[in-house]
PLY file of the C-alpha trace (Angstrom):
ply
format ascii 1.0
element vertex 122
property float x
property float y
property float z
element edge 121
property int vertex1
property int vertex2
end_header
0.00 0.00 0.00
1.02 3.46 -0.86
1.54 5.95 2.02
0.33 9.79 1.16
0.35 11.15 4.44
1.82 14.55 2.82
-1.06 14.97 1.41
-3.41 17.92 2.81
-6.50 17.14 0.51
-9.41 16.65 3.12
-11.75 13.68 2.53
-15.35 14.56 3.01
-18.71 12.07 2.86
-22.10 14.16 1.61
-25.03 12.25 2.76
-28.28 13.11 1.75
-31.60 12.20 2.14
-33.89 13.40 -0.75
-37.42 12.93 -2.39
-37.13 9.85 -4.67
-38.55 11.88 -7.46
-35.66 14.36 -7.27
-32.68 11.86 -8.26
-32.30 12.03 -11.62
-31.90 16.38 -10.85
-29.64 15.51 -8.09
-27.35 13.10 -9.85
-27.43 15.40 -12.64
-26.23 18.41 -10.26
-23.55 16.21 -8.84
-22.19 15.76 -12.34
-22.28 19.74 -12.82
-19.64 20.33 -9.68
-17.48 16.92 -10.54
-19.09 14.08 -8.05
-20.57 12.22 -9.83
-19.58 8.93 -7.58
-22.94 8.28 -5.43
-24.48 5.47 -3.29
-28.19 5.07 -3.24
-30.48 3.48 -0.93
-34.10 3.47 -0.50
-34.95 4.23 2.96
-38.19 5.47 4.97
-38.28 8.01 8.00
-39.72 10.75 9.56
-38.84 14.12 10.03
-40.76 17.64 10.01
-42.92 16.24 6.71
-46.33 15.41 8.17
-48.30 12.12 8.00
-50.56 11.36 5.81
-53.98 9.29 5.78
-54.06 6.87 2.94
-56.75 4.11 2.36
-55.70 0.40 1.47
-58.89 -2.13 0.43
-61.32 0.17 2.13
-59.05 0.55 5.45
-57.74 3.58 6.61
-54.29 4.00 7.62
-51.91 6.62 8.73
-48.46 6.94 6.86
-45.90 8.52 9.04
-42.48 6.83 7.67
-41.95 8.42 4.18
-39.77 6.85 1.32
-36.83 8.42 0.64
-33.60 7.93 -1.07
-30.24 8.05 0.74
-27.04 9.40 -1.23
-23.44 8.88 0.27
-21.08 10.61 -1.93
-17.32 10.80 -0.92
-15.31 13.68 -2.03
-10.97 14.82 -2.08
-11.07 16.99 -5.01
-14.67 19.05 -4.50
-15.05 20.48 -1.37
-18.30 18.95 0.76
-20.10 22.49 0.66
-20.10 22.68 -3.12
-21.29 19.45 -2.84
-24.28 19.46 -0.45
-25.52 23.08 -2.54
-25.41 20.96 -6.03
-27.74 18.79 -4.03
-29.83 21.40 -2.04
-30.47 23.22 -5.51
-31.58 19.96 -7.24
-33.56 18.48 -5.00
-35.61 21.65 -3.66
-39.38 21.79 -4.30
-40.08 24.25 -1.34
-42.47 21.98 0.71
-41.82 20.06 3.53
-39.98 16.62 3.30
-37.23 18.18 0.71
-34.47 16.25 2.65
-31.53 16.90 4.63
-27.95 17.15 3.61
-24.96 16.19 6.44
-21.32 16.60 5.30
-18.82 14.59 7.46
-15.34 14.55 7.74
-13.80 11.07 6.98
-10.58 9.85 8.69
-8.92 7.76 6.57
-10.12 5.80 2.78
-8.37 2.76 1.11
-8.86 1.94 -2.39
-8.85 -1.90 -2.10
-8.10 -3.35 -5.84
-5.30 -1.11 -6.31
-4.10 -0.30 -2.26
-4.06 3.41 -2.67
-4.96 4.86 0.81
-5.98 8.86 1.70
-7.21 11.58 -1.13
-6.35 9.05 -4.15
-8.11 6.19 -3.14
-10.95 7.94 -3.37
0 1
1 2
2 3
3 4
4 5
5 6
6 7
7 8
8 9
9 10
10 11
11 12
12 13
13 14
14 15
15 16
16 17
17 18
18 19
19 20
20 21
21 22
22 23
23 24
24 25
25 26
26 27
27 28
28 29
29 30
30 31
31 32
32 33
33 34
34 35
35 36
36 37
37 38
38 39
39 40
40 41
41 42
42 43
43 44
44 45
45 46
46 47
47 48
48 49
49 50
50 51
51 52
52 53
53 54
54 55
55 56
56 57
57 58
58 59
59 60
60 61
61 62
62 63
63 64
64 65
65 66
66 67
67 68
68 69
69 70
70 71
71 72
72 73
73 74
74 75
75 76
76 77
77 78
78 79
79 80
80 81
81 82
82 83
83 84
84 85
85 86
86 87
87 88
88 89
89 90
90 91
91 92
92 93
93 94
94 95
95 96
96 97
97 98
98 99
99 100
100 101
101 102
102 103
103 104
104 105
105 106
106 107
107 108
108 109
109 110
110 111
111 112
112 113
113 114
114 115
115 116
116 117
117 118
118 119
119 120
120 121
């Protein structure tokens, strides 16, 4: 393994959780600011977006874990703040339940096919 510990590139992680309807805008945004490197998961929660009564075979139910989609998107060359605004921008409608965005610092990365470790591993 190769040992950059010279190097002063930070490594940030983006994670966001966004309207499923607003991906393709948000991967497209990430593009835009060079990150385009994403995870996605489908996830439910709650947050300040209010339930919601729905009706299933004539039964009603309340709906108070919404879908969602979860982005991780680790970063060295594009800081984390450019980042999170390429996703607040895409995935904004103005109504409650647009998401949240959390940038994190990470400690340490390691690219495992090749060995690289910090910045260039990721």
């Amino acid at each position: 393994m190769t040992d950059d510990t010279n190097d002063d590139r930070d490594i940030e992680m983006v994670v966001a959780y966004i309207r499923p309807s607003r991906l393709d805008a948000v991967k497209e945004g990430l593009a835009e600011v060079g990150a385009p490197s994403l995870t996605v998961s489908n996830v439910r929660g709650r947050g300040s977006q209010p339930a919601k009564k729905e009706q299933w075979r004539g039964e009603e139910y309340t709906v108070d874990l919404h879908e969602k989609v979860k982005l991780e998107c680790v970063v060295a060359d594009v800081p984390g703040s450019e980042v999170a605004e390429a996703i607040c921008d895409a995935a904004y409608t103005g109504e409650a339940g647009d998401g949240k965005v959390f940038v994190l610092d990470v400690a340490e990365a390691y690219q495992i096919r090749t060995g690289e470790r910090g910045p260039d591993a990721v």
